[in-house]
N, C-alpha and C positions, 0 to 999 in steps of 0.2 A: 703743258696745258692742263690745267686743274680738270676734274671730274666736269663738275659744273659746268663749267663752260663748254666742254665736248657736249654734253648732254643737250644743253640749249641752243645750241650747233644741229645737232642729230634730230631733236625735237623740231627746229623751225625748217627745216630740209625734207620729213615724215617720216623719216626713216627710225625706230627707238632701236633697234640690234641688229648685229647677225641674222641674217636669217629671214626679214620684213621684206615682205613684195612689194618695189617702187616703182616709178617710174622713170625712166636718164633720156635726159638730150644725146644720142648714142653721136658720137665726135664733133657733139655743137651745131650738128642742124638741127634743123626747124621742127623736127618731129621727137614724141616721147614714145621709148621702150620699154616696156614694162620687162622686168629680171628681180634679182635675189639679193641684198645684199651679201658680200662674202665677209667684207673686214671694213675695220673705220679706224681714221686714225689722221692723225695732222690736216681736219680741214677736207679731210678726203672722203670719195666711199668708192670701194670697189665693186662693181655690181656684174654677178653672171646673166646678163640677157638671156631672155629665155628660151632665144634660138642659139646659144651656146658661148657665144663671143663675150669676153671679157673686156671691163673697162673702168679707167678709174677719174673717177670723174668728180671737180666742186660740188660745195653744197648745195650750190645756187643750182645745180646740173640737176638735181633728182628731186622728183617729189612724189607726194602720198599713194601709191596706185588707187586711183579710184573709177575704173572702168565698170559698167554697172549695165543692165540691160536698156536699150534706147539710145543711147551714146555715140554719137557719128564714131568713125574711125576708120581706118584703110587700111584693107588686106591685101597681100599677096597673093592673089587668086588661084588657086590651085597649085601655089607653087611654081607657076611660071615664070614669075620677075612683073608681071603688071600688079601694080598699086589701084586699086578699087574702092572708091569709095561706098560705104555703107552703115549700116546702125547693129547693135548688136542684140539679138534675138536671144541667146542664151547665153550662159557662163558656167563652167562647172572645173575651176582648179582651170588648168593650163587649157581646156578643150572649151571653145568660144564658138558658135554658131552666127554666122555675119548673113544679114539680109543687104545684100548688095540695091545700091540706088537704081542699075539697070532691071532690076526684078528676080536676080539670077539668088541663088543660098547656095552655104558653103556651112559646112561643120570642117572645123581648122583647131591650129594652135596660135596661143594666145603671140608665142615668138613670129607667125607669122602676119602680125596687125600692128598697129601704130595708129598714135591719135597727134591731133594738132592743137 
């Protein structure tokens, strides 16, 4: 595969290198993960989620992470395994502060949230 066309590959997916924080369909469900890419190559990108699980996933799988303050999304709530919906109040690198829809807050990691 010529330069080129990796590159307009890697552009139309958001990802431009190593290293770009995206977002992956994490094994094709319905929700986006936000992680790092690690490597790109044939069509592919491999991305470390940011709760640590690796995955290599289409182009069509990953796009631009663009989680921002106000952005609905759903946490893992203290880390128990329930999914919560709510909006995001802060951002700062990996540490995400979510205003839960029941009234509840949570200062979290971003590996523990997901958007649809």
């Amino acid at each position: 595969m010529t330069a080129g066309i990796l590159a307009a590959l890697v552009t139309s997916a958001g990802a431009q290198t190593v290293g770009d924080w995206v977002l992956g369909k994490y094994q094709g469900g319905a929700y986006w993960f936000p992680g790092i890419v690690e490597s790109i190559g044939n069509g592919t990108v491999t991305i470390r989620y940011d709760d640590g699980d690796r995955e290599t996933l289409g182009m069509r799988a990953i796009r631009p992470y663009d989680w921002m303050i106000g952005m609905k999304v759903e946490c893992n709530f203290q880390g128990a395994g329930e999914w919560y919906p709510g909006r995001i109040a802060s951002l700062a690198g990996e540490k995400i502060g979510i205003a839960y829809d029941d009234g509840d807050k949570e200062t979290t990691k971003t590996g523990r949230c997901r958007s649809s």
